[in-house]
MARTIGU-423322 format. One record per residue (C-alpha): x, y, z. Coordinates in steps of 0.001 Angstrom, whole numbers, padded with zeros to 6 digits, always signed. Layout:
<atoms>
XYZ
...
</atoms>
This chain:
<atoms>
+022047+003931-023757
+025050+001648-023370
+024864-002187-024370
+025040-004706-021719
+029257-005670-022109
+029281-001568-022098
+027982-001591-018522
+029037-004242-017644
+032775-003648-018082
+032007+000063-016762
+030423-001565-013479
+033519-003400-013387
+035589-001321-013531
+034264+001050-010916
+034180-001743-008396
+037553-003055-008780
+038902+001336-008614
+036435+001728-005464
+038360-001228-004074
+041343+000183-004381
+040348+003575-002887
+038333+002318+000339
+041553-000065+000722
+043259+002986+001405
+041092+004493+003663
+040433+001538+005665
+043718+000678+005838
+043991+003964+008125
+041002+002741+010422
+042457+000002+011604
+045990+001106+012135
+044278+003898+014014
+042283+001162+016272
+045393-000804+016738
+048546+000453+015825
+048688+004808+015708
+047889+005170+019463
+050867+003641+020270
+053139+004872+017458
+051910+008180+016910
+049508+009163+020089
+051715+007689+023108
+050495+008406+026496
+050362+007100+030254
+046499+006542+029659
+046127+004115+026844
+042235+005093+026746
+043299+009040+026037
+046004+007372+022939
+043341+005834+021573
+041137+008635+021445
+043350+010502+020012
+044611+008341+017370
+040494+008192+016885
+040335+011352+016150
+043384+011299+013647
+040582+008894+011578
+038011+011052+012603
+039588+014553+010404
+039725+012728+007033
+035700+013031+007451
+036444+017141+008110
+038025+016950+004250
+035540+014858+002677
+032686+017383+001534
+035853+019708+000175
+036723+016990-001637
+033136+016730-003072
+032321+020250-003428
+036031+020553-005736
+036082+016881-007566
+032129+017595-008205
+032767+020907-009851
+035089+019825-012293
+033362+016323-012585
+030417+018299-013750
+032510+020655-015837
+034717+018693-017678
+034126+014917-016921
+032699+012711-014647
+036462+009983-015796
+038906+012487-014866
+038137+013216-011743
+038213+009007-011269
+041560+008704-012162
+043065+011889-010338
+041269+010959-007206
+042516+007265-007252
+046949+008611-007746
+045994+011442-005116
+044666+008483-002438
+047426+006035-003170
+050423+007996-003277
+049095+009854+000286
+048539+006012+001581
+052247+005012+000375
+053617+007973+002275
+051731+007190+005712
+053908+004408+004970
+056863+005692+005492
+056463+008055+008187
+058592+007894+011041
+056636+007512+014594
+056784+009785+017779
+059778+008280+018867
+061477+009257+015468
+060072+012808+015027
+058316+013641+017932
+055582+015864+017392
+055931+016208+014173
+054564+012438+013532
+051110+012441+014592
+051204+016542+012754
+052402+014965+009841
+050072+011558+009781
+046884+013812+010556
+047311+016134+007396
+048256+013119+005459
+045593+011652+006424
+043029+015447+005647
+044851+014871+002091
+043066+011123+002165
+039798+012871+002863
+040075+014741-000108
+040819+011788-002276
+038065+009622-000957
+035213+012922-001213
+035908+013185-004883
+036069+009691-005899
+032315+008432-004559
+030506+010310-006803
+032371+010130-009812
+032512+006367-009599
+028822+005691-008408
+027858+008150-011226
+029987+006700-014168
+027874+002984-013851
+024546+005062-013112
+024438+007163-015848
+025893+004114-017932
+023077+001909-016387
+019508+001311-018110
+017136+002332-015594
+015501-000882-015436
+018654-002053-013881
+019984+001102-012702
+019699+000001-008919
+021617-003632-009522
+024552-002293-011635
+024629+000824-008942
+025514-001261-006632
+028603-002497-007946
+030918+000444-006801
+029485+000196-003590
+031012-003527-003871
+034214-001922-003710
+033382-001000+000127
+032822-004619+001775
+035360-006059-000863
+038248-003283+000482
+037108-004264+004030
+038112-007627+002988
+041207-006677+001728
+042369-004494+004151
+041437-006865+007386
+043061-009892+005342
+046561-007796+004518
+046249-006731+008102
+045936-010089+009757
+048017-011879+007576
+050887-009526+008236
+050131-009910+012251
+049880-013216+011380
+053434-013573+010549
+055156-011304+013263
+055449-011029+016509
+053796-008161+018291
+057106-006465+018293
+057618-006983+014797
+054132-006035+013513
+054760-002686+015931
+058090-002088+014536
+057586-002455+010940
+054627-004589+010048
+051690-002125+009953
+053676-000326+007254
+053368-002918+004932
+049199-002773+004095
+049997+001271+003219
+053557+000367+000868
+051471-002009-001168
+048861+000584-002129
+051606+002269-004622
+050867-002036-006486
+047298-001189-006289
+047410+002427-007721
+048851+001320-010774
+046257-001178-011438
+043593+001230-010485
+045201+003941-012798
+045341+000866-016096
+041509-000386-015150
+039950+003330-015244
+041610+004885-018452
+040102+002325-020249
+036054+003632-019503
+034413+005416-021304
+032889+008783-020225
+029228+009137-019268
+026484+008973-021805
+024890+012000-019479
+028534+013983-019365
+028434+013501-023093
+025342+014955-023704
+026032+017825-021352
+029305+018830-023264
+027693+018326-026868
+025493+021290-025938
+028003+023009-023760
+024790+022725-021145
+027539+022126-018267
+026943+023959-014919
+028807+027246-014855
+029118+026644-010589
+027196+023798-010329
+027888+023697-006381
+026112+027058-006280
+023151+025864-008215
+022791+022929-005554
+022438+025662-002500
+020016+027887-004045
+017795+025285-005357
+018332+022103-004027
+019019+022954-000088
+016790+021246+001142
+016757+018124-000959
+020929+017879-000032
+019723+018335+003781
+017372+015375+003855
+019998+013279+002207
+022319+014348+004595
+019901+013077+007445
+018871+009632+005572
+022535+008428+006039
+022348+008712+009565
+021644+005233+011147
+024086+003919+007556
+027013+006051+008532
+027105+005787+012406
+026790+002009+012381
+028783+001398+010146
+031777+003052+011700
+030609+000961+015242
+030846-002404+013594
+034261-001624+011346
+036047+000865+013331
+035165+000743+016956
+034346-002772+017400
+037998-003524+016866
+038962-001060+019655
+036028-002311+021852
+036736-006046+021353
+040368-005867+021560
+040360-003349+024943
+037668-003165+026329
+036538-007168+026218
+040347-008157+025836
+039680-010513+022592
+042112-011349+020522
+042926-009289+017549
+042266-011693+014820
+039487-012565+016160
+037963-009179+016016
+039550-009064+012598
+038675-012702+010947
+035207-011857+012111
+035215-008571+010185
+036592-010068+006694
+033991-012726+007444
+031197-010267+007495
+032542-007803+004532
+032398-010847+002609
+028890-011479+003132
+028157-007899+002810
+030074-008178-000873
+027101-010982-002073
+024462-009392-000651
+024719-005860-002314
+024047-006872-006003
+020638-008467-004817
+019545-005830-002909
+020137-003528-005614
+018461-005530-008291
+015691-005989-005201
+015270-001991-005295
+014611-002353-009117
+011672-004387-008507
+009604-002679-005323
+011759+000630-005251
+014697+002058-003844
+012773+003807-000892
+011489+000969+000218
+014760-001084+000705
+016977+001709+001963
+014582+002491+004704
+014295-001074+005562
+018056-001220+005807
+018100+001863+008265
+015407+000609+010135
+017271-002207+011129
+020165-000966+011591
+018615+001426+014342
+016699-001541+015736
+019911-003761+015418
+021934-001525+017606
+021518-003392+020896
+021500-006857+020128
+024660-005952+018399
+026438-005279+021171
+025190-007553+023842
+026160-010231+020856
+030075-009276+021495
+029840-009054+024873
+029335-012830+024991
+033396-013186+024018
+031890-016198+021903
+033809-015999+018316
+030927-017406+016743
+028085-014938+018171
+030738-012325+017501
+031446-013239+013847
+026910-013290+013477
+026855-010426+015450
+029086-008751+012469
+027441-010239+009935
+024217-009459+010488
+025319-005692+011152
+026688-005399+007281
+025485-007820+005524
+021937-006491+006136
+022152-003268+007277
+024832-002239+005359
+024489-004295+002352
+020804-002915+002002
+021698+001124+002614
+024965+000952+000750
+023605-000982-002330
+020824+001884-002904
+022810+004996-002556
+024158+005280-005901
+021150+005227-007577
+018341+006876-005316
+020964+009488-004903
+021718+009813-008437
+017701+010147-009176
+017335+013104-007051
+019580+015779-009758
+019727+016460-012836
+023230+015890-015032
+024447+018948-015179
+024726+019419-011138
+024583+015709-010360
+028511+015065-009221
+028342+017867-007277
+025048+017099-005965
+025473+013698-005016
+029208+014284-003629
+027992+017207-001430
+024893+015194+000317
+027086+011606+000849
+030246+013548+002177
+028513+015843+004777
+026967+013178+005975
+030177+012044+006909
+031178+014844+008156
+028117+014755+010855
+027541+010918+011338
+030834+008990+010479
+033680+010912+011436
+032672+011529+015020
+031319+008105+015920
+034270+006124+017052
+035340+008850+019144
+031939+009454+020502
+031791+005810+021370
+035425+005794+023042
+034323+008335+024952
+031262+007083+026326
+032581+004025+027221
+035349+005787+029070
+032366+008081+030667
+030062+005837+031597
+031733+002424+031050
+029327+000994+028903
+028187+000493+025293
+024166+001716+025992
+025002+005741+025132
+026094+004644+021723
+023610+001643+021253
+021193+004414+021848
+023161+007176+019488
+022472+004506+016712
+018883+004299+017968
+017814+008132+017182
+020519+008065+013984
+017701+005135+012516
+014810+007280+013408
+016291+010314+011553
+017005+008462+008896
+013624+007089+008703
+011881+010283+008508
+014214+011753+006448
+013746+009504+003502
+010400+009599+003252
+010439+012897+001182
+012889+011831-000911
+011889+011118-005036
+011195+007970-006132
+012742+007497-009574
+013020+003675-010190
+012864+002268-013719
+012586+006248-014639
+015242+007194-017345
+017603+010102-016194
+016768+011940-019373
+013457+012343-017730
+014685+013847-014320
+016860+016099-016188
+014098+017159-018373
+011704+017779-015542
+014045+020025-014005
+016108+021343-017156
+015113+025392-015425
+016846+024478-011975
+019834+026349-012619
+018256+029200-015071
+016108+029625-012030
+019136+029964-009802
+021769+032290-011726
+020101+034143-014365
+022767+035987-015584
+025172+032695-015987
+022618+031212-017726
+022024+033777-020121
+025318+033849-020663
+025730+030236-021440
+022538+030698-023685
+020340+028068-021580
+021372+025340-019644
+020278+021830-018582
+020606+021399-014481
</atoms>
């Protein structure tokens, strides 16, 4: 196992690259809520542009899982660091190209054409690089403190929120609406191609996984790891799939929508809606680490499903909080949203979802489960709730969507394994005939394998 300035400089390193990938990827949400329906998605309804431009966020989701399924392949087959430092030039170099794409005005058609499989390339980027980084400080981690030091890639996602809002609103900040419409937005996706070389410097510097190592030093690697996962971990990946539910829909509300509901639909300023979400992500950044140092003590189970049950409870409140136009009660309103619901579901992931495989088909495994669930829960919901406010002209339908996504997730963790303070050399013994089980013939080939 690792020493402590080992994991500790792995953790940190993983948080700082996640930063710079969910930058990216955020940086699209909120040009989409504010900016892309009017550059890229023009229409006489302004309701129909947003949607649309909605639903340009919406297809990097569609990309994700392919992303997992080909990242997780060859992060199980030759290297969980490769894959880290491919996905992060693939997502900044896409993000600095959004940047210079000419609008509707420009191009016609061809803009929101070119911005939407730009933005399916982003996808990609963004379904390879979650498990790869989660995995690198998990299978670094000792298990007693497996669940803190998992947490800190999943830092990167309130700290890029942070990031992202602040570049925005400082750059509205300092132009006029004009301005900012003209060539403002553009300036949050140049300044990724800063932030990719940084990335790129941080993560050629960690070392591999102890578990990767051990695979490859008895060529035990997965010959199709992906396959493995259907035959004999279906289910398992399905109820994973389902625990993200309430996480994944919510989360998308409070960072995604809410701009598009507080800025159209209640006519709020836009930095309000946006100092209220840095303010939030920033909470949500010092909460993580505790919760996932909490899940080392009483269990991972226990806190994620607390988490989701909140966030399925919260879903109401949340919204009858922004309705009151106050800054203040909007700002709690967001803060209680991510800081605990978020903050206590994110902070787990990486290492209950790491417990449930073995090494050899874990980067697959893990990649496959988080990314369809985005595919199900977070891709659709700000559309869905554009939509149903258009419908029926108020926020209950998707209060309510979150509602049932909280119960799902409820049940749906409840069969999932419990592997706090258990080493991973354990799991992967317990199951070391998963994939012998599921291809014979490879196996024999490979003369026995560990997955």
């Amino acid at each position: 196992m690792s020493d402590k300035s080992d994991i500790r400089r792995v953790s940190l390193a993983s948080a700082i690259g996640s930063t710079l990938e969910w930058y990216d990827f955020f940086i699209f949400g909120a040009s989409a809520a504010l900016v892309f329906n009017v550059l890229f998605f023009p229409s006489s309804d302004p309701l129909a542009g947003t949607i649309a431009s909605l639903a340009s966020f919406a297809v990097g989701f569609i990309a994700r899982p392919l992303g997992g399924v080909l990242f997780g392949h060859f992060g199980d087959r030759i290297g969980r660091k490769a894959m880290l430092v491919l996905s992060l030039i693939m997502m900044g170099g896409v993000t600095f190209v959004i940047g210079l794409l000419p609008t509707y005005e420009s191009i016609g058609i061809w803009a929101p054409i070119l911005l939407t499989a730009l933005r399916l390339l982003q996808g990609l980027a963004v379904g390879g690089e979650w498990g790869g980084a989660t995995l690198m400080v998990v299978e670094h981690a000792p298990a007693k403190h497996r669940g803190f030091y998992g947490s800190w890639p999943q830092m990167g996602i309130p700290a890029a929120l942070i990031l992202s809002t602040g570049v925005m609103a400082a750059v509205n900040a300092f132009t006029t609406k004009e301005e900012f419409l003209a060539w403002g937005w553009r300036i949050p996706f140049l300044l990724s191609a800063i932030l990719v070389i940084v990335g790129y410097f941080i993560r050629k510097r960690v070392s591999e996984s102890p578990s990767f190592n051990r695979l490859k030093s008895t060529k035990a690697q997965a010959r199709l790891p992906i396959a493995t996962i259907f035959k004999t971990q279906k289910k398992r990946v399905l109820l994973m799939v389902g625990s993200q539910a309430a996480e994944n829909t919510s989360f998308y509300i409070a960072a995604v929508f809410s701009l598009v509901y507080l800025t159209q639909t209640l006519q709020i300023d836009r930095s309000v809606a946006l100092r209220a979400l840095m303010i939030a992500a920033a909470f949500t950044l010092i909460a993580q680490p505790l919760f996932g140092a909490l899940s080392d003590r009483i269990g991972r189970k226990k806190v994620f499903m607390g988490g989701m049950i909140f966030l399925g409870l919260f879903a109401f409140p949340f919204f009858e909080m922004l309705n009151t136009r106050n800054e203040f009660i909007i700002t709690v309103a967001m803060v209680l949203s991510l800081m605990i619901g978020q903050g206590s579901t994110q902070a787990i992931q990486p290492s209950l979802f790491g417990e449930q495989f073995p090494a050899a088909i874990r980067y697959s495994g893990v990649s496959v489960a988080y990314q369809l669930a985005t595919v199900v829960w977070s891709g659709p919901t700000p559309v869905l709730a554009a939509m149903f406010v258009v419908w029926t002209g108020s926020y209950w339908p998707i209060a309510a969507y979150v509602l049932i996504a909280g119960l799902i997730s409820t049940l749906c963790i409840l069969p999932l394994r419990e592997a706090a303070a258990v080493e991973l050399e354990q799991i992967e013994h317990e199951e070391s005939d998963v994939a012998v089980a599921a291809q014979p013939a490879v196996s024999r080939a490979m003369g026995g394998q560990t997955a």
